[in-house]
C-alpha positions as CSV (number, residue, x, y, z in Angstrom):
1,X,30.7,-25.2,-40.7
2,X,31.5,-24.9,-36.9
3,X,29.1,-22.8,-35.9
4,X,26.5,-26.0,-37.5
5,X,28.1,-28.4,-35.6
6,X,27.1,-26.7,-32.4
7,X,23.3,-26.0,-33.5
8,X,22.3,-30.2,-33.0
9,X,24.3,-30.1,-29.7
10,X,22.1,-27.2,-28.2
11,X,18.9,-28.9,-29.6
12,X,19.5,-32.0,-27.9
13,X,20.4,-30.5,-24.7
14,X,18.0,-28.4,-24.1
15,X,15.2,-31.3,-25.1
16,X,17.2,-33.3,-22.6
17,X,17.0,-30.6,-19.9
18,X,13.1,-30.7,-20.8
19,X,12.6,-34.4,-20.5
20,X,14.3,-34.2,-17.1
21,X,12.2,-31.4,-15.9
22,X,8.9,-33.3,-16.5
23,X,9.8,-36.5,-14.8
24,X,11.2,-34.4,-11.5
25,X,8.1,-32.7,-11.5
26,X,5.7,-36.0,-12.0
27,X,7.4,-37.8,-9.4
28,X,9.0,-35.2,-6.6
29,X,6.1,-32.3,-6.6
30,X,3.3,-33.1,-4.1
31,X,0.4,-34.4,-5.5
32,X,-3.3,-33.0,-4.6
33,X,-4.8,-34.8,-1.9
34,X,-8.5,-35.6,-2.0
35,X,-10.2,-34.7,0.9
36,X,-13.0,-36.6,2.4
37,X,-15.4,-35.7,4.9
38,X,-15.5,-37.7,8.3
39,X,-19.0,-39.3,8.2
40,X,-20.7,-37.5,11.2
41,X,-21.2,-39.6,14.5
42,X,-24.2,-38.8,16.7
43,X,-23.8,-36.3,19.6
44,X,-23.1,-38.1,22.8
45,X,-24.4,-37.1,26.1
46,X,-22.9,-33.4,27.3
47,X,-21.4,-35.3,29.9
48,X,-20.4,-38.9,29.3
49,X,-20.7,-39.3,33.0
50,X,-24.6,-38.8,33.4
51,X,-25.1,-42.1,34.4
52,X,-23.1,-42.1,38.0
53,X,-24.7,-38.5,38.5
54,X,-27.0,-38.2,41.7
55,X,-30.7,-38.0,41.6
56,X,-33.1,-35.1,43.4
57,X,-36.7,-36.3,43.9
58,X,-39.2,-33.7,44.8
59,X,-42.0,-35.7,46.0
60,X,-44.0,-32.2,47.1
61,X,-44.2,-30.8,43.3
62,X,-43.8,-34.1,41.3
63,X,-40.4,-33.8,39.5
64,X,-37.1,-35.2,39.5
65,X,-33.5,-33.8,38.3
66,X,-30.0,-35.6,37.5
67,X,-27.0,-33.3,38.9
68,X,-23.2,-34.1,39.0
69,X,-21.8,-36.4,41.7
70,X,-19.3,-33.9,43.1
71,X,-22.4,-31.1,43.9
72,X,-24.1,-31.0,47.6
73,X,-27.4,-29.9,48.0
74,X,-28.8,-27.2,50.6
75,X,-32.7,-26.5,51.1
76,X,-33.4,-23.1,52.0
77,X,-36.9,-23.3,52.4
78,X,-39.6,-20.5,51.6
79,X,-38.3,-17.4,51.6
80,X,-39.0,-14.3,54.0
81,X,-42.1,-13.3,51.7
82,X,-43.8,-16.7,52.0
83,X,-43.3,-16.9,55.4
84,X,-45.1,-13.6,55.8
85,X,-47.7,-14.6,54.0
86,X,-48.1,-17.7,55.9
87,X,-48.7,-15.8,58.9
88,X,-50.9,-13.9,57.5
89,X,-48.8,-10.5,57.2
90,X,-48.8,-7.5,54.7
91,X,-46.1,-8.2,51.9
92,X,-44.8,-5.0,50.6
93,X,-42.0,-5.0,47.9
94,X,-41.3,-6.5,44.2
95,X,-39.6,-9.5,45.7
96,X,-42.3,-12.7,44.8
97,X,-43.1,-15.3,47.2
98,X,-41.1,-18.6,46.2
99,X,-42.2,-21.8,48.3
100,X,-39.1,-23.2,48.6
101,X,-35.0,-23.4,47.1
102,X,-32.9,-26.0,46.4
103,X,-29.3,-24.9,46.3
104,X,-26.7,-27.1,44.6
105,X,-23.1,-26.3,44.4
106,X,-19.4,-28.2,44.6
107,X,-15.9,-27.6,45.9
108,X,-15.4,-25.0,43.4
109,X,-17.8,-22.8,44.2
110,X,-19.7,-23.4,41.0
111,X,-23.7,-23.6,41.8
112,X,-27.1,-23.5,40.6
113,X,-30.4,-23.7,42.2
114,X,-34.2,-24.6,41.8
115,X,-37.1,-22.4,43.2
116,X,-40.6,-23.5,43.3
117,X,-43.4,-20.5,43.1
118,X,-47.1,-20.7,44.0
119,X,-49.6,-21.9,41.9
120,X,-50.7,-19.3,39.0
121,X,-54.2,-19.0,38.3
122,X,-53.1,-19.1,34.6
123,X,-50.5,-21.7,34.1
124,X,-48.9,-20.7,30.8
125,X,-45.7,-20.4,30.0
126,X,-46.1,-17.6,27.4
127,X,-47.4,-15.3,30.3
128,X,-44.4,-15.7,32.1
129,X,-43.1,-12.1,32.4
130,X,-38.7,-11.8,31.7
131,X,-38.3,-9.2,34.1
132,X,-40.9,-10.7,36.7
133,X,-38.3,-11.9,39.1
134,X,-39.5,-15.4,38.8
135,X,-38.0,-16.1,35.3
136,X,-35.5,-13.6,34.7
137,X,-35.2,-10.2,36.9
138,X,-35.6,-6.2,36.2
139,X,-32.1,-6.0,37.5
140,X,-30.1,-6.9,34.4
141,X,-28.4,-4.6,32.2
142,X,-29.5,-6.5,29.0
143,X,-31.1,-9.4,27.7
144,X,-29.2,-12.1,25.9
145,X,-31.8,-14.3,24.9
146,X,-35.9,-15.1,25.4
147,X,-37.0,-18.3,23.7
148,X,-39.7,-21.2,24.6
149,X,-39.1,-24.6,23.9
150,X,-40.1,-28.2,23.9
151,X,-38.4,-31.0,25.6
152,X,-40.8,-34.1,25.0
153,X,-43.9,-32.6,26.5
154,X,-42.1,-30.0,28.4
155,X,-42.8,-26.7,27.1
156,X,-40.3,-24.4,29.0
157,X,-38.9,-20.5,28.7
158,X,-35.2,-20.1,28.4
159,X,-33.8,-16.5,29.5
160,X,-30.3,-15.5,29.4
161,X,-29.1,-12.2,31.0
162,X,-26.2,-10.2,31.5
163,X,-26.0,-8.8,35.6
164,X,-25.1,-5.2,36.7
165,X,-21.2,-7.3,38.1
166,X,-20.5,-8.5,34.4
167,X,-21.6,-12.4,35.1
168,X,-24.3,-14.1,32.8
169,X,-27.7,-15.3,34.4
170,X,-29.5,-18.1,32.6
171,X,-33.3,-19.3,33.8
172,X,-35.1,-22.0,32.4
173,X,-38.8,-21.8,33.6
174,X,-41.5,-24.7,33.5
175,X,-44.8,-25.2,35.1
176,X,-45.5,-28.6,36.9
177,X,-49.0,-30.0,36.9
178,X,-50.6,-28.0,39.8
179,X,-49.1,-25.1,38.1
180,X,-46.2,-24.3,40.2
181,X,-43.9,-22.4,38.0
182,X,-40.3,-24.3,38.4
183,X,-37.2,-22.1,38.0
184,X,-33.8,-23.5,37.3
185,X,-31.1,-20.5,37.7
186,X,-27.4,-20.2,37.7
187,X,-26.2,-17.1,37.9
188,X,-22.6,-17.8,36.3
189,X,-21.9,-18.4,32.2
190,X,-19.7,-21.7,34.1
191,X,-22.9,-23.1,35.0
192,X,-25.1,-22.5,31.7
193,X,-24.4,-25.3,30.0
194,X,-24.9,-27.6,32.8
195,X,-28.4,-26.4,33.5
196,X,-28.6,-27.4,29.9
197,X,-28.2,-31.0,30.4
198,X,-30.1,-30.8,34.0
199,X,-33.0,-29.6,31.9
200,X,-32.4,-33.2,29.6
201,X,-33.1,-35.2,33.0
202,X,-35.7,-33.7,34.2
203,X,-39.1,-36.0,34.6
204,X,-42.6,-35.5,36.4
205,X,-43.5,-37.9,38.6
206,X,-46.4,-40.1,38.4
207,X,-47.8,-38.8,34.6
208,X,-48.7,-41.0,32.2
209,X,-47.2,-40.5,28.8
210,X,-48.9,-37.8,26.6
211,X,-49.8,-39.0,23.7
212,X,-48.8,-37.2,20.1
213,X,-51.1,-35.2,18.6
214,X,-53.4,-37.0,16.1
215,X,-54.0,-35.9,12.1
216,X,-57.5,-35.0,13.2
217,X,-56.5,-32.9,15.8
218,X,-53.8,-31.5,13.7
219,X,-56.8,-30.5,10.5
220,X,-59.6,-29.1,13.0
221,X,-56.9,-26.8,14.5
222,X,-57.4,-27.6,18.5
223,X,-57.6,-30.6,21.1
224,X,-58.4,-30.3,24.9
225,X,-56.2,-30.0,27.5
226,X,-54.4,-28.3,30.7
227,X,-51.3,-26.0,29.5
228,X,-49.2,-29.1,30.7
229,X,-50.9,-31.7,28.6
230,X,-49.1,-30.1,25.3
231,X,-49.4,-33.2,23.1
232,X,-45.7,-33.6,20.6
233,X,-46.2,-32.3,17.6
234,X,-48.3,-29.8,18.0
235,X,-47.6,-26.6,16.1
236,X,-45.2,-24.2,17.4
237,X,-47.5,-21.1,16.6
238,X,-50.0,-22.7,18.7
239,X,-51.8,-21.6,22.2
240,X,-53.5,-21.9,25.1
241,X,-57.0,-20.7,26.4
242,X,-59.2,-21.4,29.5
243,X,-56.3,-22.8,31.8
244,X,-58.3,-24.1,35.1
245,X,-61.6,-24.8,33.5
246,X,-63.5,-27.2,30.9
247,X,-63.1,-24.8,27.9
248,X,-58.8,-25.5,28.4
249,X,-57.4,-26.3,25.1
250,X,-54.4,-25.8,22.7
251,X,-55.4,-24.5,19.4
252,X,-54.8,-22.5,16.6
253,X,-55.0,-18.3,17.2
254,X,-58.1,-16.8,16.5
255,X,-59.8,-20.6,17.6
256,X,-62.3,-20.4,19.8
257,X,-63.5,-23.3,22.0
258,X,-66.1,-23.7,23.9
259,X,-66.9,-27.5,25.8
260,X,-70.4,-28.8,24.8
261,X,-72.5,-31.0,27.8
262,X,-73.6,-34.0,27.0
């Protein structure tokens, strides 16, 4: 009869024991969290300070740059092979002719510059050689990256290269509307980015707005034009033909266009 007594005893303490362990648990044991995703803000400016950055005007090739506040600028000029070829001397060598350089550089040494070349009968972009000296150079041990892109109307070639002394050149190549090929360079992976958002200030002077390309323009596959006048919108597989005479256009491949007197 003893041993029946303690049977209810054990019940009741061990439901007890239960009842206890499910409340400690409900209220003490961290509950999941829902996690929510920020709502995403639109990218600011790469440098919140653009607006007290300085402005370069180049009246001579029609364009304009913003640069940071705490960079000088040097002009170097035309180099030695221009010069030759102003006075009418033999140029020997690989080195090209540039007609002049802007240097730009601050406190820390950081820099980057702009070099204007001579007109090219054939102002395109997509003819632009990597390893032409002019936008990009033989010397590198590799090539990072070779990409064109569009900034508004501004089609321009992006090359990224890795030097011989370990550092990271970057060139961003554009032609202006004479067909002067425009090279930014900085020749230091501190200095990439911010040719980056120089690129995002830089205007031509005195140009109207290109308009976008229309639907009809868009369904007949081509439109008229100099390889500056690259209308927004227009296809990325697009090219162009004829640079410096009437039959210039953008069109499909495989389009051929020929102008038609009145």
């Amino acid at each position: 009869m003893k041993q029946k007594g303690f049977a209810p005893i054990i019940i009741l303490v061990l439901i007890t024991l239960a009842v206890t362990g499910y409340f400690g648990y409900k209220n003490y044991w961290p509950k999941p969290q829902t996690l929510t995703t920020p709502t995403p803000i639109a990218d600011q400016a790469p440098n919140g300070n653009l607006a007290n950055w300085k402005t370069y005007t180049n009246q001579e090739f029609g364009f304009s740059i913003k640069y940071p506040s705490d960079y000088s600028l040097h002009d170097d000029g035309p180099n030695e092979v221009e010069q030759q070829k102003e006075k009418g001397q033999q140029i020997s060598g690989t080195q090209p002719a540039i007609l002049d350089t802007i240097t730009f550089s601050n406190l820390a040494k950081n820099q980057f510059s702009i070099s204007i070349f001579p007109k090219t009968p054939n102002a395109d972009i997509n003819n632009v050689y990597e390893f032409s000296g002019i936008c990009g150079t033989q010397f590198a041990d590799k090539t990072i990256s070779n990409q064109i892109s569009q900034l508004g109307n501004i089609q321009y070639k992006r090359v990224q290269q890795s030097l011989p002394d370990k550092k990271v050149m970057t060139d961003i190549c554009l032609y202006n509307f004479n067909g002067n090929l425009i090279t930014l360079r900085s020749s230091d992976s501190s200095t990439s980015n911010l040719l980056d958002q120089i690129l995002s200030t830089f205007k031509f002077l005195n140009q109207e707005e290109i308009p976008a390309i229309t639907n009809e323009e868009l369904s007949r596959g081509w439109y008229w034009g100099s390889s500056s006048q690259k209308k927004p919108g227009t296809p990325s597989d697009w090219v162009h033909s004829d640079e410096g005479t009437r039959n210039a256009s953008w069109h499909k491949p495989g389009i051929t266009t020929t102008f038609a007197p009145d």
